[in-house]
Each structure stands twice: as structure tokens, then as C-alpha cells.
C-alpha positions as a LaTeX table, in Angstrom:
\begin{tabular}{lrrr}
\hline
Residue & $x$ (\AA) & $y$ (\AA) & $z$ (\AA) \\
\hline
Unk1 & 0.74 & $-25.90$ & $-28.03$ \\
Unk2 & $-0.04$ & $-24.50$ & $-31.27$ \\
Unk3 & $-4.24$ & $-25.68$ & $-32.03$ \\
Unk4 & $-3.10$ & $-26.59$ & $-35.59$ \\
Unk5 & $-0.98$ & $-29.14$ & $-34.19$ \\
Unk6 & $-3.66$ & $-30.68$ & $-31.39$ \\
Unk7 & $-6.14$ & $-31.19$ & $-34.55$ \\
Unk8 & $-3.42$ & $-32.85$ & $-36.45$ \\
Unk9 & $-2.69$ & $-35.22$ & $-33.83$ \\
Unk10 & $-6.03$ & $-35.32$ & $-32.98$ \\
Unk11 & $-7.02$ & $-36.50$ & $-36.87$ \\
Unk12 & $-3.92$ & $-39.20$ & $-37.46$ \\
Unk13 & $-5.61$ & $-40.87$ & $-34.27$ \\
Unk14 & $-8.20$ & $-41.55$ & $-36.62$ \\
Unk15 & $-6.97$ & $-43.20$ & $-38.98$ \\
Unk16 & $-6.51$ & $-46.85$ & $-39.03$ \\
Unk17 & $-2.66$ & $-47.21$ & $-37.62$ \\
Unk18 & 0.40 & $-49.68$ & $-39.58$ \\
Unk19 & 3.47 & $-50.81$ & $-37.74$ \\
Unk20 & 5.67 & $-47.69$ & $-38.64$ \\
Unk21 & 5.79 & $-44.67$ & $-37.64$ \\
Unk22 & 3.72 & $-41.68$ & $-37.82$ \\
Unk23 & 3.69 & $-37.94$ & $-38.41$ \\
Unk24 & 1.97 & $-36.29$ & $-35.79$ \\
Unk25 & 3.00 & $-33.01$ & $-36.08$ \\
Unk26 & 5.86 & $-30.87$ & $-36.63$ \\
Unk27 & 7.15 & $-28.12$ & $-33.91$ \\
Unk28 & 9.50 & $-25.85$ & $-35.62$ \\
Unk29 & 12.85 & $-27.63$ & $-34.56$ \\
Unk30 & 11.63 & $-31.54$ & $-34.27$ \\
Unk31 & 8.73 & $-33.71$ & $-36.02$ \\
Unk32 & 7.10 & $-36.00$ & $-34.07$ \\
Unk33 & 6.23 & $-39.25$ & $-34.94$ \\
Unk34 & 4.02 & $-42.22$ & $-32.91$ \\
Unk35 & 3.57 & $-45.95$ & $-34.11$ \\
Unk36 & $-0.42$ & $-46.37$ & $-33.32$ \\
Unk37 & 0.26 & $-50.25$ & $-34.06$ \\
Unk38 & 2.46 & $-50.60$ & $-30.77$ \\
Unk39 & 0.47 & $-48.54$ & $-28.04$ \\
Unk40 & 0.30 & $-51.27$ & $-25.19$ \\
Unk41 & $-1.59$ & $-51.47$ & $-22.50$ \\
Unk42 & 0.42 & $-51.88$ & $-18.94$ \\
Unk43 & $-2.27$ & $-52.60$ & $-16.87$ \\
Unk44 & $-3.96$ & $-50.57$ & $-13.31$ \\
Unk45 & $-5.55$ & $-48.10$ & $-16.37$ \\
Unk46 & $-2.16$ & $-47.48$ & $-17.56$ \\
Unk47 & $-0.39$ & $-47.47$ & $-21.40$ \\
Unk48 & 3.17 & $-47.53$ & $-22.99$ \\
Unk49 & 3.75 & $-45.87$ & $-25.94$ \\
Unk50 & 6.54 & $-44.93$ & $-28.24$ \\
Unk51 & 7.28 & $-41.80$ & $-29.87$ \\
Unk52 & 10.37 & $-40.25$ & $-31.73$ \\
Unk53 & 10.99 & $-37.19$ & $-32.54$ \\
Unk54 & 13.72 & $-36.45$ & $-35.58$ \\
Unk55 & 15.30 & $-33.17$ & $-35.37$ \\
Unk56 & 15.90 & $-30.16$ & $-37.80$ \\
Unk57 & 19.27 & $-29.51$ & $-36.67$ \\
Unk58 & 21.80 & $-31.39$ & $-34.24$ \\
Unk59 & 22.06 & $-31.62$ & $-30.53$ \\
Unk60 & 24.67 & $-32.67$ & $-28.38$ \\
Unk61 & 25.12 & $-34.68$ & $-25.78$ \\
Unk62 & 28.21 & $-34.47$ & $-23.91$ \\
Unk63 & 30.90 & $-34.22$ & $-26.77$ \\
Unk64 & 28.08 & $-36.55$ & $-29.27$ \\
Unk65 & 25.44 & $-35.26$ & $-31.21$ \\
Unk66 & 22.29 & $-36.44$ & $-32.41$ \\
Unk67 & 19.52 & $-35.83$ & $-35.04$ \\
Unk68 & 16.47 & $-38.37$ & $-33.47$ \\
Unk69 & 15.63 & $-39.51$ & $-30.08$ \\
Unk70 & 13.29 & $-42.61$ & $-29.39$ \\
Unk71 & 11.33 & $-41.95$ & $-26.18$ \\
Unk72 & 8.87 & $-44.46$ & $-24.25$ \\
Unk73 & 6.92 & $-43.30$ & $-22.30$ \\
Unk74 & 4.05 & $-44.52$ & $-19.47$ \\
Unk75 & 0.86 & $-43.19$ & $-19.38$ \\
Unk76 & $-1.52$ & $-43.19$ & $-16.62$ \\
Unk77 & $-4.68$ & $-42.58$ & $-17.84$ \\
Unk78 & $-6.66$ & $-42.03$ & $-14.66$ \\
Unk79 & $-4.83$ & $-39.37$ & $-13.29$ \\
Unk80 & $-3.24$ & $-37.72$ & $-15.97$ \\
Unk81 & 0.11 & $-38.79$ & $-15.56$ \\
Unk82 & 3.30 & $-39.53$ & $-17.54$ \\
Unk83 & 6.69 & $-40.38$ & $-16.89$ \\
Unk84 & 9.75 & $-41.77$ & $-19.70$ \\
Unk85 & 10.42 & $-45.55$ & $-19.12$ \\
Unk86 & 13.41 & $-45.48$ & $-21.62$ \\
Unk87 & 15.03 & $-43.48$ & $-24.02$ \\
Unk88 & 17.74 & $-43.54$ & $-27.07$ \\
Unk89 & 19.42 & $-41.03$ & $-28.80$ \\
Unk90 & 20.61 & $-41.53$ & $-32.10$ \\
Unk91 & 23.50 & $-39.77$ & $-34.99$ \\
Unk92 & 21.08 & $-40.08$ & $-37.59$ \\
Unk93 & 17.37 & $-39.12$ & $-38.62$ \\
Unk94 & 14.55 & $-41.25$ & $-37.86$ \\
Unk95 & 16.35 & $-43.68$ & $-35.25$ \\
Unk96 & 19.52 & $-44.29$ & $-37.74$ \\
Unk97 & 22.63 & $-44.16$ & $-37.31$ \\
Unk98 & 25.05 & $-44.88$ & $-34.43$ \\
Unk99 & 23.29 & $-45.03$ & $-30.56$ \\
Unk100 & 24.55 & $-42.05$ & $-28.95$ \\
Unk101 & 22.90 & $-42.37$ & $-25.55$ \\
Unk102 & 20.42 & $-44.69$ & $-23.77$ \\
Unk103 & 18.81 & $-45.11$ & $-20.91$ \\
Unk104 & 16.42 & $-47.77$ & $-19.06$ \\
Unk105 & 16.00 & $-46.16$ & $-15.87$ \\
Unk106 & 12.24 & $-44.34$ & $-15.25$ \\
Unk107 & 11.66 & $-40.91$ & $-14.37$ \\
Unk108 & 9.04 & $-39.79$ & $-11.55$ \\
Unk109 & 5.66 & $-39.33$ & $-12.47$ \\
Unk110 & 4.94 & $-35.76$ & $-13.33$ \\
Unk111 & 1.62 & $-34.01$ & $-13.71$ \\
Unk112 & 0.72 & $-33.91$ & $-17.44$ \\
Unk113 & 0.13 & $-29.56$ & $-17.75$ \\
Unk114 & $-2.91$ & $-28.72$ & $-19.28$ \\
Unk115 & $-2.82$ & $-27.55$ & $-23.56$ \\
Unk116 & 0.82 & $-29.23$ & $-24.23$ \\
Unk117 & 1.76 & $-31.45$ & $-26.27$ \\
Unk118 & 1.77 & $-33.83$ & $-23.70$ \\
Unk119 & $-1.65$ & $-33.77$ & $-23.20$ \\
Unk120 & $-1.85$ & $-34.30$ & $-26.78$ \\
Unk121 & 0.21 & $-37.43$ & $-26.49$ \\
Unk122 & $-1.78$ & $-38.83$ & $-23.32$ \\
Unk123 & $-5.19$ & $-38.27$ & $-24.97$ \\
Unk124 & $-3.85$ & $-40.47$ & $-27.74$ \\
Unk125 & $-2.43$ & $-43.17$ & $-25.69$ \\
Unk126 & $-5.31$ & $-43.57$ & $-22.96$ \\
Unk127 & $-7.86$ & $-43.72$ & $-26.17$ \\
Unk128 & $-5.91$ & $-45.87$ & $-28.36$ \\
Unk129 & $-6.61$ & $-48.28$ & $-25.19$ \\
\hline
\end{tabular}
């Protein structure tokens, strides 16, 4: 993960947090976006939070494509864990637009790898609570 991006997300975490969304950096290909206001805590040292990401240019699906996915995700904050709870996929920028896939079913936990973004997005969700 690029450093530039780690302070960035880093610095937004310090700030005091609406009910929208927020930029927390931007990769390239996707911007990434958390609302602060609607980390929640799940209990047993563990935290849900939602993040979307809005895309430069199209994916696909199957035969749909999409320009934004909305992605929560469960955080466990004593051993540096994450897996996605649920997940949407949408035609449009910043959630808009028709749904073109979704999905309630949660992944496996997965070791959160050292210097990603992931880390990134753990150390803001086990702070924020």
C-alpha cells in the first residue's frame, strides 16, 4: 500500500465523522470511501463497518457491469482478522443506480496481511471502537 495513502486514511480518522460517506483514499482504478458515523461495534472485541469503493472504469459481473460496490465487512480486532458479511454491486457511481449483485452470505475469516490496505481499514475500525 502506497504510505501516502495509509497517512490519508490515517488523518480522515481524525476528524470528527457525519453520516455520509468519506474519502479515504484513492488507488488508481477505485476511491474508497468509509462512513465513520456507522462503525458498530459487534461485540467479543469485534466491529462492522461499511465501506464502498466507486470505480474509474466498469466491471462486469457475469453479462452486468458495475461502477460502485458497497462492502461490509467484520473486524476482529484482537486477532487481526476480517472477513465480508455482505456485499452489493451497483450500475452507477457512489451506490446509484440499478443493484447488479448482492450477497448476505459471510466469507471465512482471513488473516489481515501486514502494510495493505486492509490493515489500513482494520486500524480504523478497531479504533473508531
Amino acid at each position: 500500500m502506497h504510505k501516502h495513502l495509509l497517512i490519508l486514511i490515517l488523518t480522515l480518522f481524525s476528524t470528527n465523522a457525519t453520516a455520509e460517506w468519506q474519502n479515504i483514499g484513492d488507488s488508481g482504478t477505485e476511491t474508497a470511501y468509509i462512513d465513520f458515523a456507522n462503525i458498530k461495534n459487534a461485540g467479543h472485541n469485534k466491529v462492522y463497518m461499511w465501506g464502498l469503493f466507486d470505480l474509474k472504469s466498469p466491471r462486469t459481473f457475469g453479462d452486468m457491469t458495475y461502477l460502485s460496490m458497497k462492502i461490509r465487512r467484520e473486524y476482529s480486532c484482537h486477532d487481526k482478522k476480517s472477513r465480508i458479511i455482505a456485499m452489493s454491486a451497483h450500475a452507477g457511481h457512489m451506490g446509484a443506480g440499478d443493484l447488479v449483485y448482492s450477497s448476505n452470505t459471510p466469507d471465512k475469516w482471513a488473516v489481515i496481511q501486514p502494510d495493505s490496505a486492509e490493515e489500513a481499514l482494520w486500524d480504523i475500525a478497531c479504533r473508531k471502537r
